[in-house]
Structure formats: C-alpha cells, structure tokens
N, C-alpha and C positions, 0 to 999 in steps of 0.2 A: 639648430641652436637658436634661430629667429621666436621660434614658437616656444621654447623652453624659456629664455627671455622673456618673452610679452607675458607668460603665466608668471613667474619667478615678479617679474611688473608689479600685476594685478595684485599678487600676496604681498610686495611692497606695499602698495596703497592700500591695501584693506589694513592695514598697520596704523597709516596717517590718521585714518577716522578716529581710532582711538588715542591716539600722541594727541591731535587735535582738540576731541572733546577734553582730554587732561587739563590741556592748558589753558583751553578758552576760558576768558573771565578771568582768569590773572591777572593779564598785562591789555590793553588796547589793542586790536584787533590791525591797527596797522604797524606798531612800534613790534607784536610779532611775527610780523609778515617780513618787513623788513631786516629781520633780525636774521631769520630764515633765510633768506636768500643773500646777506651779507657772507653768511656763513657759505651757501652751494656755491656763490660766486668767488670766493676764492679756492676752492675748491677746484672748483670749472676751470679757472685763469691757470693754474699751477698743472693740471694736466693736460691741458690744452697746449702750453708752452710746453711742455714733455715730451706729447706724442709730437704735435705739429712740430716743433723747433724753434717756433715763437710764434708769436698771435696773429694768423694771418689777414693781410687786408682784407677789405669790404667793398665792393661796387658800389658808387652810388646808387642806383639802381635796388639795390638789395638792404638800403640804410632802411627806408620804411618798410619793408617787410619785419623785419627783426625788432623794429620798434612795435609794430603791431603786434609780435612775439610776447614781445613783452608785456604789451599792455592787457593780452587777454589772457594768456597763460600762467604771468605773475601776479601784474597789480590788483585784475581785477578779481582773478579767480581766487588768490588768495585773501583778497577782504571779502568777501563774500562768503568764504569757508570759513572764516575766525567768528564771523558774524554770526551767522547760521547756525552754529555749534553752539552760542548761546541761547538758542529757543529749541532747539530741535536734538533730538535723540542720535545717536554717531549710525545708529544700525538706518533708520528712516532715512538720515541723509545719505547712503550710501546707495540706498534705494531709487533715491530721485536721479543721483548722478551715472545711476545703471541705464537710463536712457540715453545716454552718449552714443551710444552704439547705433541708434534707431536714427537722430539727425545728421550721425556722419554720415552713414552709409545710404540716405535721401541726398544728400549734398553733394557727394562724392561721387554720384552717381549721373547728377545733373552737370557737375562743373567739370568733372574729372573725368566722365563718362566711364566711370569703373561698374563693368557688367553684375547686375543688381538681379539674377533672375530668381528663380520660383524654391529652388534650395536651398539657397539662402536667406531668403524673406521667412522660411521658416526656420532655419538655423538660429537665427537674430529674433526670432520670438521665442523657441523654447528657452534661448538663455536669458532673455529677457522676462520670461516667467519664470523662471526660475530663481532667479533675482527677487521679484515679487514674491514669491513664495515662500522664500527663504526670512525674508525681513516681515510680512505680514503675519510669519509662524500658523503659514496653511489657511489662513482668513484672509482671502482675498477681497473679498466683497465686501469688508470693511473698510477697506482702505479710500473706498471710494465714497464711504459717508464720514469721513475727517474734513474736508475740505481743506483751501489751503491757507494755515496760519504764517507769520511772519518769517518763521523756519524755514518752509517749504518755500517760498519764493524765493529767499536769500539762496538758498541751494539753486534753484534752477537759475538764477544769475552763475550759479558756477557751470552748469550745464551748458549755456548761452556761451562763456567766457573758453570752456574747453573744446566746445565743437572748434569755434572760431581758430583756435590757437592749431588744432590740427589740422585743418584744411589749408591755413596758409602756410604750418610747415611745409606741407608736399611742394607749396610753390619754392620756397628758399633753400628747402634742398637739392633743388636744382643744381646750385650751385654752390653748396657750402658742404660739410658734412655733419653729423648729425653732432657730434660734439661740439664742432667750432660755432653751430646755429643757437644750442640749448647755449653755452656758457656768453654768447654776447646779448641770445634776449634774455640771461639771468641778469646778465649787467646791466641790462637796459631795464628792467622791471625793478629793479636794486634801487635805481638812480630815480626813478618815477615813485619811489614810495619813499626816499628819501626825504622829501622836498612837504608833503603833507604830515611825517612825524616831524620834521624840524618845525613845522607850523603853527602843530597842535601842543608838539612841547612834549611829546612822549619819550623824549632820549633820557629822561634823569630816571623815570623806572627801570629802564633795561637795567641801570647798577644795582636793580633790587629785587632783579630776579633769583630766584632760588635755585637747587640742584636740580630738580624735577622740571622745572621749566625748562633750563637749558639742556640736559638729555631730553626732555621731548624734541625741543627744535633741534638738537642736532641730528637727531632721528628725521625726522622730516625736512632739513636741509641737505644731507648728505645722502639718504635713502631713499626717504621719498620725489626727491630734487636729481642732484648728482647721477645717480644709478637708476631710479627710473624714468628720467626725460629722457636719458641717454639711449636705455633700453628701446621706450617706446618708440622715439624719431627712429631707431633703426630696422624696427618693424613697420614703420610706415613706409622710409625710402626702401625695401626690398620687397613688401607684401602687398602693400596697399593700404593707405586710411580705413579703408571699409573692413579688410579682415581683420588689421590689429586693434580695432575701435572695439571688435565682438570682444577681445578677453577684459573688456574693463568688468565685463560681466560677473566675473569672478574675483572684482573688488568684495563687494554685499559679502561673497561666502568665506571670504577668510575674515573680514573684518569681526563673521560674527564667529570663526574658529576661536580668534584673537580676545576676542570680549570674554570668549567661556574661559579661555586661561586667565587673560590680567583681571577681568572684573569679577569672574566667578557666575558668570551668567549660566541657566542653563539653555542645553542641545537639543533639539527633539527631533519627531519625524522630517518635521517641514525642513530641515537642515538639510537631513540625507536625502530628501526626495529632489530639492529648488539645485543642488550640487548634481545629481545627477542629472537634470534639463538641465544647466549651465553648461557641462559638457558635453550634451550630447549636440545642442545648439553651436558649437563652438566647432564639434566634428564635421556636424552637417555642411559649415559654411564653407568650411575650409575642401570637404569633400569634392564640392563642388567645383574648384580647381582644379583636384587632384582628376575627377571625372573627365573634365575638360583635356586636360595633357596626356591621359591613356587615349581619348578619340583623338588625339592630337591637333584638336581645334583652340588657337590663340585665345589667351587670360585677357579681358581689354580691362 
C-alpha cells in the first residue's frame, strides 16, 4: 500500500501543475501560498486532533527542525511555484522538479548513507529520462539549447526548497509521525507567510477571489497538501528518501495526462514511450531491494 500511495502522490501532484498554472497571475504569489496552506492547516489541526486525541507536544529539540519544515517545504517552495508559473509552461516546470529524485537520492546516500548502488543509479535515470522525454515530446536535445530564463530558476528554487524539506523529514520523523510533522510544519510555513502578506497588504484581494481560484486552491491545499505530504512522509519513514523521491517521476506523466483532459492538449509518442522508462526506472530501483532481501543481505 506504501508504493500504491507514493504513485496515487505523484498523480496528486501532477494535478498541482495545472490548479497552479490556472491560478497564477490572479492573485500574488504569496497572498496564494498563504491561502493554500490556511486551508491544509486546518485541515491537518482537525485530523490530527482526531487521530492523535489532541495535538501532541513538541521537543525542544524538534522545534527547529519543523520550522525548517516549514520553511523549505512551505514558504519557500510554494513562492517559488506561484512565481515560476508565471514565466514558465506547467508541463517544463514539472520537468525541472522531476530532478528531485537525482539530489535526494546523492544526499541520502551521503547523510543517511542509504545504499545507492549500480541498479539503482539506473533505475533513477531511465525515469529521469523518461520525464524528459515526456515534457521535450521526444526532442531531447533541444532542451539543452533553451537555456535557462527566469522560469526555470524560479522552479529549481523549488527543487533546492523540496530536496531540503525531505531530507530533514527523515530526521523529525524520528520522533513525530508523519502526520503530526506535516500538519505543525503546515502551521509553521502558514504563520512565516502570514507576516509578508500582512506586509505587502495582499489580505484585501483574497475577498476578490473568484470560484475558480478557490477550487484551485482547495485542490491544492487539501490534495495536493493534506493527502499528499501525508502520503509521501509515509513513504519516506517506511521506504526510504531515496526510493520514494523516484516516484516524483511520474509527477511530469500525469501532469501531462491532466493537461490532454482539462486543457485539451495533445498525446503523442513521446507520452507512451517517457511513461514507459518512468516505470520501468521506478521497477528497477525498487528491484533492487527486493534483490537484496531474496539473497537475504540487509537494505542500509
């Protein structure tokens, strides 16, 4: 059910791209960040006090971890995605954020020492090309004479902001669980973008948001937030950073499923082929476990 999850994830967020693109350029880029996560965070608070019995305390110890939570997970990842959506195409940005997969599983490997060998490293390439394959529509080799405009950094700022946020999950779930970690760094990333729309003065638009606005972000606070932080920190604390980082892979392929329905885009080759390395890449990695525990030598 771990692996069902992390896929079921990945189709959440290939969703975001497009609720994302919808709305950017609406409203300010932080007055809808905040909005968003106003929303996952009560959310979060209301089943957290359900499951748990009430909101469990916090370690000192554990207070800056979940503000860092916050800070890279929420504040910054989400300015950076409202922002970027204004220069940059939802399918290209889905593109850039498909290298998630490549710095955790370098990171996770060094810090975490989670074993990184030879079937895996191509595992985390074919779905990493296949990613590219998918969003270049088979034109690889163009992609590499675009160079990178104002869009494409703003996204790899989210790239920066997501590795970060899942590496020091693995440390705070140490000691929290995957719900009670996601809904206090929602509060904490809530409360850190509070403080810059009350600033800038972006509270009087939120009254002027329209129906479309708000079904995006509730899609995206409840969806993409709610059910899949939840999802993913539970694939981290049972699998590992490094295997459940591969299915972000298969963000890029539903995003551009999603586009052919809500936008009307068309499908081509390069769909079914970049879908097919996405999962064979995703087999591979996970194979490689599965290898491991029939010779019955330890996962590190």
């Amino acid at each position: 059910m771990v692996y069902v999850k992390l896929f079921l994830t990945a189709v959440l967020w290939g969703g975001t791209f497009i609720a994302g693109k919808v709305i950017a350029g609406t409203g300010n880029p932080l007055s809808l960040s905040f909005v968003r996560f106003a929303i996952a965070s009560i959310f979060l608070i209301a089943i957290t006090r359900h499951i748990e019995g009430s909101l469990p305390s916090v370690d000192r110890k554990q207070i800056v971890p979940l503000l860092l939570l916050g800070a890279t997970g929420v504040f910054s990842y989400n300015i950076f995605f409202f922002y970027a959506l204004n220069y940059i195409q939802a399918g290209k940005a889905s593109l850039i954020i498909a290298n998630n997969p490549i710095l955790i599983s370098l990171f996770s490997a060094i810090i975490f020492k989670e074993r990184l060998d030879a079937i895996k490293c191509v595992g985390i390439l074919l779905s990493v090309t296949g990613a590219i394959v998918v969003i270049s529509d088979g034109h690889i080799t163009e992609l590499f004479d675009m160079g990178l405009g104002k869009g494409e950094i703003l996204t790899f700022g989210c790239v920066i902001s997501w590795v970060a946020y899942s590496l020091i999950g693995k440390q705070v779930m140490g000691g929290l669980s995957p719900l009670v970690s996601v809904c206090y760094s929602s509060v904490a990333g809530t409360v850190m973008l509070f403080f810059p729309v009350l600033i800038h003065g972006s509270f009087s638009e939120i009254l002027h948001y329209n129906g479309i606005i708000w079904f995006n972000l509730f899609y995206l606070a409840f969806f993409g937030t709610v059910v899949g932080f939840l999802w993913y920190y539970e694939g981290i604390n049972k699998i590992g950073a490094m295997k459940s980082s591969v299915f972000i892979n298969f963000v890029p392929v539903s995003a551009i499923i999603f586009s052919y329905f809500m936008l009307n885009e068309p499908v081509g080759k390069s769909l079914l082929i970049g879908a097919v390395l996405v999962i064979s890449g995703v087999f591979l990695t996970n194979a490689s476990m599965m290898f491991r525990k029939f010779l019955g030598k330890p996962e590190k």
